[in-house]
N, C-alpha and C positions, 0 to 999 in steps of 0.2 A: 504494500500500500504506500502509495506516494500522495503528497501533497505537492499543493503549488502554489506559491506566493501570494499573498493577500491580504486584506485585514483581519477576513476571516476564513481558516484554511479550512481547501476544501479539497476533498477526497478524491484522488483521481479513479476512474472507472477502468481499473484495471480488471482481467476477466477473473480472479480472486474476489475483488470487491463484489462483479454482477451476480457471483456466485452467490457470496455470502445473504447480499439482498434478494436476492430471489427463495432464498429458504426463508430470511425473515417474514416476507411478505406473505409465504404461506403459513408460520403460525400466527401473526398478527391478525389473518383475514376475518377468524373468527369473531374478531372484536371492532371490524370495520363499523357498526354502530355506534359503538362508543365513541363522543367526539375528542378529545387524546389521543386515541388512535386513528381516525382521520386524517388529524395532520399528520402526525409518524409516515401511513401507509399513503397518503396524497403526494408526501416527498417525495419520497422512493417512487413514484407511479414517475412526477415529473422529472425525477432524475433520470430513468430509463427513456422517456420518452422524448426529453429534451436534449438529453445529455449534459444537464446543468452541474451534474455533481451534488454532493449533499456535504455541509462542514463536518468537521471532524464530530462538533458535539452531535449531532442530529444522527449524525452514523454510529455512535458510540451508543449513544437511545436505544436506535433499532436493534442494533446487537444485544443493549442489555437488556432489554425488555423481551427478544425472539430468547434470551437464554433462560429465561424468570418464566416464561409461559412452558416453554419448554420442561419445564422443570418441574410444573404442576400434574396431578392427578386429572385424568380425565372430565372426571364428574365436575372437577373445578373448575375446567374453562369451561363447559357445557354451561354450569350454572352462571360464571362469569359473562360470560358473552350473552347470553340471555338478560342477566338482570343489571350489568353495569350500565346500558344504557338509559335507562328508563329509573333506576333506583339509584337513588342518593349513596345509603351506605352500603349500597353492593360498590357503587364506582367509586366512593372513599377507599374501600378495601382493597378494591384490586390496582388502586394508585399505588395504595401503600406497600403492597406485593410487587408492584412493578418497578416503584422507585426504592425498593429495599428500607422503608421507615416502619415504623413498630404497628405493632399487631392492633386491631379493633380492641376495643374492652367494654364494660359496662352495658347502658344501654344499645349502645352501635352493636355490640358485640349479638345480644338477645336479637336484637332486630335481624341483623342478618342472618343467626341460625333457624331466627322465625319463617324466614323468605326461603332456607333451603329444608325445611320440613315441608311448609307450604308446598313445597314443589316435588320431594323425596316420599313425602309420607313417614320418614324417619328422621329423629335427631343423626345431625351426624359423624361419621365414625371416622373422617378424618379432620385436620386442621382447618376449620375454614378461611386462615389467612393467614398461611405458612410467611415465614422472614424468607426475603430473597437472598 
């Protein structure tokens, strides 16, 4: 990965990088309702399509956020991508999962095991907002 000079460096599109973007784009896509992930996945769309590049941070995002998703239980993104868009502390949660900050607690916490019983018919048997 190379960069090239600017104020703000930006990631040249070497076929490593298109690589890499193109798997993030596939586990991001889930969460293309979510507006956070819009912009993430809108970059990367006009990066490929422009050939604009993406800066170092925006590209360092998408990797860590395709690592943090990646990294989750099934039934988590199912439930994530369903309810981050439309629900408060689902999308508090999965910020916090994606930007690696501390776990839901109290009532955020009840609220959102309410939303994945609601949804499971069971409490649930794993973490619902593992540390990234």
């Amino acid at each position: 990965m190379q960069t090239t000079p600017s104020t703000k460096s930006v990631v040249s599109l070497d076929n490593e990088v298109r690589l890499r973007l193109a798997v993030a784009v596939h586990s991001l896509i889930p969460f293309v309702g979510w507006e956070p992930m819009i912009e993430v996945i809108g970059g990367i769309e006009d990066c490929f399509s422009t050939g604009a590049g993406l800066t170092e941070k925006e590209y360092s995002k998408a990797l860590r956020w395709t690592e943090r998703i990646n990294g989750l239980d099934d039934r988590l993104v199912k439930f994530y991508a369903e309810h981050a868009p439309s629900n408060k502390t689902a999308s508090v949660a999965l910020w916090r999962i994606l930007e690696g900050g501390s776990a839901l607690e109290g009532w955020q916490y009840r609220k959102l095991r309410q939303l994945w019983e609601d949804q499971f018919g069971l409490p649930p048997a794993i973490e619902l907002c593992p540390k990234g």
